[in-house]
PyMOL Python script that loads the backbone (N, CA, C, O; Angstrom):
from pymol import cmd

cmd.read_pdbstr("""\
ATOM      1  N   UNK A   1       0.843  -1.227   0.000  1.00  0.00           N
ATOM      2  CA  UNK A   1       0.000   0.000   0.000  1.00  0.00           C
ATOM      3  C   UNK A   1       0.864   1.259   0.000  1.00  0.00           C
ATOM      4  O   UNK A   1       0.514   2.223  -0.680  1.00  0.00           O
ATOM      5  N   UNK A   2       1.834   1.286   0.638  1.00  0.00           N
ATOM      6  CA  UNK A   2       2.700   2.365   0.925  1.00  0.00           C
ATOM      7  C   UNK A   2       3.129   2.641  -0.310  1.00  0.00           C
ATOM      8  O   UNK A   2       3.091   3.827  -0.639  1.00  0.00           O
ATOM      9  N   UNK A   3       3.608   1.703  -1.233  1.00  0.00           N
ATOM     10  CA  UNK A   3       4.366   2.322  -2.348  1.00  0.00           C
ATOM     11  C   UNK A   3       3.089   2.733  -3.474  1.00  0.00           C
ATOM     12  O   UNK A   3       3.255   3.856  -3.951  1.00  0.00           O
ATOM     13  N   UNK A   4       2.001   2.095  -3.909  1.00  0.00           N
ATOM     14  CA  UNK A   4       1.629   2.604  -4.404  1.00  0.00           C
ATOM     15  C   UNK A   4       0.933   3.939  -4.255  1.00  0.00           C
ATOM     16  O   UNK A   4       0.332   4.509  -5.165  1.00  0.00           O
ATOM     17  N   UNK A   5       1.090   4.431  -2.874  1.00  0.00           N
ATOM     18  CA  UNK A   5       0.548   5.754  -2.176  1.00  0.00           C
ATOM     19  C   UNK A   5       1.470   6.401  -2.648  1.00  0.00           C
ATOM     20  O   UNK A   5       1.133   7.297  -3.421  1.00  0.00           O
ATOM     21  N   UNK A   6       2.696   6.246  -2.428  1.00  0.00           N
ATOM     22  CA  UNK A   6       4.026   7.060  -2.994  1.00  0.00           C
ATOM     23  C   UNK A   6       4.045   7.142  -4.457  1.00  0.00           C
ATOM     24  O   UNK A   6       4.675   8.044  -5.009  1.00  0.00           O
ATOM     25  N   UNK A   7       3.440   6.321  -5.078  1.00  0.00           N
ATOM     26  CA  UNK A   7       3.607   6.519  -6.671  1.00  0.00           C
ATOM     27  C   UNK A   7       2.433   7.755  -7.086  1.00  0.00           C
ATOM     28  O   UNK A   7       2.535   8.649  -7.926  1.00  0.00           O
ATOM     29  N   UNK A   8       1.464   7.476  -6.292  1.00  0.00           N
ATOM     30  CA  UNK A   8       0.260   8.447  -6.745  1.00  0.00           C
ATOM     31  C   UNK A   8       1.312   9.998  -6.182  1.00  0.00           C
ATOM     32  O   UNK A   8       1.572  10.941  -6.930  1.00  0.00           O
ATOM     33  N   UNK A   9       1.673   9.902  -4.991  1.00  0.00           N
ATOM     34  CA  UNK A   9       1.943  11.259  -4.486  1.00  0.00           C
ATOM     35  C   UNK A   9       3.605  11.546  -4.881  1.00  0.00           C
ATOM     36  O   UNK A   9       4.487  12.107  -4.229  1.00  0.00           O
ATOM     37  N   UNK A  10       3.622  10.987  -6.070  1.00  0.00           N
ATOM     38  CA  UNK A  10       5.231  11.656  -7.208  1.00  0.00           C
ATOM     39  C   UNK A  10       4.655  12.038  -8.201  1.00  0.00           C
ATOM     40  O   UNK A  10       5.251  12.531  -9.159  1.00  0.00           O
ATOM     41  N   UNK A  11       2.818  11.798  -8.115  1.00  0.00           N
ATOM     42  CA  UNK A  11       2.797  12.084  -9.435  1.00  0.00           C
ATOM     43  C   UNK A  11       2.214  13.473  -9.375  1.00  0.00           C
ATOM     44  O   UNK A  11       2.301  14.348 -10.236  1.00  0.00           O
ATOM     45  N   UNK A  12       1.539  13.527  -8.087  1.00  0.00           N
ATOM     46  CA  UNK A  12       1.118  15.024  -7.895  1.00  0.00           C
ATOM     47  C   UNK A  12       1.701  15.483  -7.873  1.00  0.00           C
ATOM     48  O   UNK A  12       1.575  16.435  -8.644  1.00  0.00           O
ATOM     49  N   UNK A  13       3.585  15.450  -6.694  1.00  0.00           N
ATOM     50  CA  UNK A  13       4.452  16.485  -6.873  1.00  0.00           C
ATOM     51  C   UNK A  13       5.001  17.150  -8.248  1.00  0.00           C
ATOM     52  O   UNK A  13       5.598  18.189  -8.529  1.00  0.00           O
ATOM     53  N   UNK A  14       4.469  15.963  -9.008  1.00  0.00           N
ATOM     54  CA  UNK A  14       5.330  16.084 -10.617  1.00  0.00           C
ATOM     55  C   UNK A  14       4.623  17.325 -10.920  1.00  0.00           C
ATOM     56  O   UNK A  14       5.257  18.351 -11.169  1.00  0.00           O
ATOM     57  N   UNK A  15       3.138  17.288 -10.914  1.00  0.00           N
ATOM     58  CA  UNK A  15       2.135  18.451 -11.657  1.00  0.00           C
ATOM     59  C   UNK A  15       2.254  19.763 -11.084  1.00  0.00           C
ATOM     60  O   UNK A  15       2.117  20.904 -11.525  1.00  0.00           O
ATOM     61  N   UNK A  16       2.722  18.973  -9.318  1.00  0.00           N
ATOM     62  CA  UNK A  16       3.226  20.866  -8.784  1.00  0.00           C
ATOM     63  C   UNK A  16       4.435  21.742  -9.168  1.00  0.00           C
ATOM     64  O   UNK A  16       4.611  22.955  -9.060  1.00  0.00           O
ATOM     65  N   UNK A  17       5.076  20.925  -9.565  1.00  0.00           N
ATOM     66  CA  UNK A  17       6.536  21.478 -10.289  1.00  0.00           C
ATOM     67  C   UNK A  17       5.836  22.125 -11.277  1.00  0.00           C
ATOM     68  O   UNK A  17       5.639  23.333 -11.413  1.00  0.00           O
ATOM     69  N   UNK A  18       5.262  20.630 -12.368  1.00  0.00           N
ATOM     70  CA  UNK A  18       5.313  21.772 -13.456  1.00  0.00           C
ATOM     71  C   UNK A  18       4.360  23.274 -13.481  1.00  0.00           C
ATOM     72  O   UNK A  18       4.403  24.148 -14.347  1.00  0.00           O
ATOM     73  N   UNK A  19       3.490  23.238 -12.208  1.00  0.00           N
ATOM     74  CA  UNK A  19       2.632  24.708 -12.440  1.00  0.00           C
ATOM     75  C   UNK A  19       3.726  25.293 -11.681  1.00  0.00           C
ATOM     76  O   UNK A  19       3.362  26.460 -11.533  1.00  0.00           O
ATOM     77  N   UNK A  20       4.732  25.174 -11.176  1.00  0.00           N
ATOM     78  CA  UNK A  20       5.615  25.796 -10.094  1.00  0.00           C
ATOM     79  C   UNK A  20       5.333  26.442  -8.746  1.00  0.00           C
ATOM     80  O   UNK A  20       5.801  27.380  -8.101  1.00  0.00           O
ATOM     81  N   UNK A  21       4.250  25.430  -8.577  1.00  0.00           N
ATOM     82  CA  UNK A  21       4.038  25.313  -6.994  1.00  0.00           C
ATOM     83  C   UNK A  21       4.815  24.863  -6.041  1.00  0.00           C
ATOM     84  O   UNK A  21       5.645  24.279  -6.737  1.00  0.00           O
ATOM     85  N   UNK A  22       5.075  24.744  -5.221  1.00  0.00           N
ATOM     86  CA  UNK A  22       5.686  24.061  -3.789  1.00  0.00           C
ATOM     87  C   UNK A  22       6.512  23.422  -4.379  1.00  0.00           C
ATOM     88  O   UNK A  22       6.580  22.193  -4.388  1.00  0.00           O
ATOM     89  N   UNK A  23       7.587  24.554  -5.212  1.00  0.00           N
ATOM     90  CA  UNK A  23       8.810  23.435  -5.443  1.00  0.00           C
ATOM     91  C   UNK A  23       9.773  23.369  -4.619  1.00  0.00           C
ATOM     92  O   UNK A  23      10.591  22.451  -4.676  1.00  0.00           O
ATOM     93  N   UNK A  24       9.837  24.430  -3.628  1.00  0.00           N
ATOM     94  CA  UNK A  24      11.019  23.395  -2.219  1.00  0.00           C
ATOM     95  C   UNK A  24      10.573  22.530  -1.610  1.00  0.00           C
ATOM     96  O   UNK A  24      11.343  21.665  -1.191  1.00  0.00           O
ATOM     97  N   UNK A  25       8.728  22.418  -1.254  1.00  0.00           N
ATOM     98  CA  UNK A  25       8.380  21.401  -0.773  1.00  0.00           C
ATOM     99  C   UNK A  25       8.786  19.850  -1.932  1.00  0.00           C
ATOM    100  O   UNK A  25       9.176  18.682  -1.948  1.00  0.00           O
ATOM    101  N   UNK A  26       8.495  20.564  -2.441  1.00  0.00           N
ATOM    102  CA  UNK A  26       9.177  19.137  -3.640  1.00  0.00           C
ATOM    103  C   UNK A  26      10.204  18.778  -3.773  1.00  0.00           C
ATOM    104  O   UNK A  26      10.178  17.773  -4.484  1.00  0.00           O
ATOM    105  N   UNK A  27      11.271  19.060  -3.451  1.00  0.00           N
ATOM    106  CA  UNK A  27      12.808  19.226  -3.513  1.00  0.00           C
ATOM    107  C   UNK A  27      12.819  18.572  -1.959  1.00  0.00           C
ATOM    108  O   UNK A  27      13.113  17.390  -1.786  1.00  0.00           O
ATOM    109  N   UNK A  28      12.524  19.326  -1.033  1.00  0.00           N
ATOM    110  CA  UNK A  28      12.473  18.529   0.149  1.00  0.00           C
ATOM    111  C   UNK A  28      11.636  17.113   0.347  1.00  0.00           C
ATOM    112  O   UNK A  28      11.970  16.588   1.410  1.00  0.00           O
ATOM    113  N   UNK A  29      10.806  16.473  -0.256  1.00  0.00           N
ATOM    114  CA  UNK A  29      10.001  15.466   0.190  1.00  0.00           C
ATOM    115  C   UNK A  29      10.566  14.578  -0.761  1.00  0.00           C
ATOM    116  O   UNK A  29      10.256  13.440  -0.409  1.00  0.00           O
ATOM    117  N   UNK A  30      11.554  14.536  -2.265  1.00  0.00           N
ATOM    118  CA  UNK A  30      12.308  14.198  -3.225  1.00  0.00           C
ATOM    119  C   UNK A  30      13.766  13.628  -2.244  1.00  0.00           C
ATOM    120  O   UNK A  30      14.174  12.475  -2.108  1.00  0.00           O
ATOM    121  N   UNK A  31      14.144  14.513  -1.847  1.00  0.00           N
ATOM    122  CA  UNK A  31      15.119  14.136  -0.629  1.00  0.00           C
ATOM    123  C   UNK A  31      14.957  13.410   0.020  1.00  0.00           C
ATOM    124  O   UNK A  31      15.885  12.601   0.034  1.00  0.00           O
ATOM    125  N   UNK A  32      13.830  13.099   0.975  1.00  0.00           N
ATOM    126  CA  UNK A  32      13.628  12.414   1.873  1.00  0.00           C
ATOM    127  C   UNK A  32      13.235  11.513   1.957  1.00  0.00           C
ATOM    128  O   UNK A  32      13.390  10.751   2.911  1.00  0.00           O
ATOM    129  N   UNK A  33      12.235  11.209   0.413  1.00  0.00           N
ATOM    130  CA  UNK A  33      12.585   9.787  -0.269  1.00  0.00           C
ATOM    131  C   UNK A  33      13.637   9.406  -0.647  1.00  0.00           C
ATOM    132  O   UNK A  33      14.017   8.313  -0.227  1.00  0.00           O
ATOM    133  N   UNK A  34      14.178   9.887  -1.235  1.00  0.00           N
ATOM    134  CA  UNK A  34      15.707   9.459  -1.150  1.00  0.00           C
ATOM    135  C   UNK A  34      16.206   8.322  -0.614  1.00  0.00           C
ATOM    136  O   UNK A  34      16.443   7.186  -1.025  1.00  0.00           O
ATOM    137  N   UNK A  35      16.321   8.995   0.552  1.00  0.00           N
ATOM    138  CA  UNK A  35      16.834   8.494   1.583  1.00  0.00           C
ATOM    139  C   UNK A  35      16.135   7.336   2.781  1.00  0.00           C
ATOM    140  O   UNK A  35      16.615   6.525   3.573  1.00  0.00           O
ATOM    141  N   UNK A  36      14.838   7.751   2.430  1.00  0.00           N
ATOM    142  CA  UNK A  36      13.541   6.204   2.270  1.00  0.00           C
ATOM    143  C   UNK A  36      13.599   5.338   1.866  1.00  0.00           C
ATOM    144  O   UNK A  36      13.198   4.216   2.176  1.00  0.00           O
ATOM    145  N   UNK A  37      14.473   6.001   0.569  1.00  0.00           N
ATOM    146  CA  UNK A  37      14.633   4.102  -0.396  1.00  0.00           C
ATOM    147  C   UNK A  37      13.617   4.308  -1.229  1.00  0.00           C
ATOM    148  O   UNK A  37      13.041   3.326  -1.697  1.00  0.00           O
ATOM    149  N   UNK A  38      13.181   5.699  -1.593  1.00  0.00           N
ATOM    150  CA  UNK A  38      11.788   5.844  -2.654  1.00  0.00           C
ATOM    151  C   UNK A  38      12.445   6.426  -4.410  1.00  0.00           C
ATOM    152  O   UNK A  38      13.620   6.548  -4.754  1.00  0.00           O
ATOM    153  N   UNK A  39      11.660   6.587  -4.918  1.00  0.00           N
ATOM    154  CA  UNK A  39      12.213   6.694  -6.386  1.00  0.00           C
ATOM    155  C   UNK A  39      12.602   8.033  -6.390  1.00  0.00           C
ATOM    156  O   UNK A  39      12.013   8.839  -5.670  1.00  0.00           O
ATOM    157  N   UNK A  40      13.438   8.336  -7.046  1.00  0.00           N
ATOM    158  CA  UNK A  40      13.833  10.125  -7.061  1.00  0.00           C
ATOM    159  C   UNK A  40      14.332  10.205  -8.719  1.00  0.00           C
ATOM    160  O   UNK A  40      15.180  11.049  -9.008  1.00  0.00           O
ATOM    161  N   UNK A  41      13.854   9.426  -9.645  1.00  0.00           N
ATOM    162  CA  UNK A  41      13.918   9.877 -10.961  1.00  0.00           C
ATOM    163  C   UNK A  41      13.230  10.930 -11.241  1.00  0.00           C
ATOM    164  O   UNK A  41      13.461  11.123 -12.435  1.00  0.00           O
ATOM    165  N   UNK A  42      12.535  11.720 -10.878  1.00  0.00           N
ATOM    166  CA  UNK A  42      11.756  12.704 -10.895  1.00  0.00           C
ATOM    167  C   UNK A  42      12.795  13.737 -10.516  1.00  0.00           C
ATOM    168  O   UNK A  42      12.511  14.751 -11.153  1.00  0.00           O
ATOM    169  N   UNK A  43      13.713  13.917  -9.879  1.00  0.00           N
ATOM    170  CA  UNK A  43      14.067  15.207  -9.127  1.00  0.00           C
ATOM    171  C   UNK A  43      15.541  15.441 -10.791  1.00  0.00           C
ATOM    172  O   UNK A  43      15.885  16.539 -11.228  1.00  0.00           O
ATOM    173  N   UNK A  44      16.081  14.024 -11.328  1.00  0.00           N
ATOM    174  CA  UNK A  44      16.927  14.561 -12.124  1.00  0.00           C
ATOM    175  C   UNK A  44      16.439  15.383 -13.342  1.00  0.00           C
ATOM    176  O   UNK A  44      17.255  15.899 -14.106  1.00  0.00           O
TER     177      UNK A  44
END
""", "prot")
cmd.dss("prot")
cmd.show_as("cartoon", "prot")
cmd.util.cbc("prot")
cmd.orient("prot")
């Protein structure tokens, strides 16, 4: 359950970037998956 929660909520961060919303929040929660062990192909 967890990961597919995380897949839905990379995909929202994705759409907030591109309107350029909450992109440190995105940059920060990109990080911290990271380091979760979550996907961060999104942040390159």
């Amino acid at each position: 359950p967890r990961y597919e929660i995380g897949r839905e909520a990379m995909l929202l961060l994705l759409d907030q970037q591109r309107s350029g919303r909450c992109f440190r929040l995105l940059v920060r929660n990109g990080v911290a998956w990271h380091h979760n062990g979550g996907h961060h192909r999104y942040l390159a």
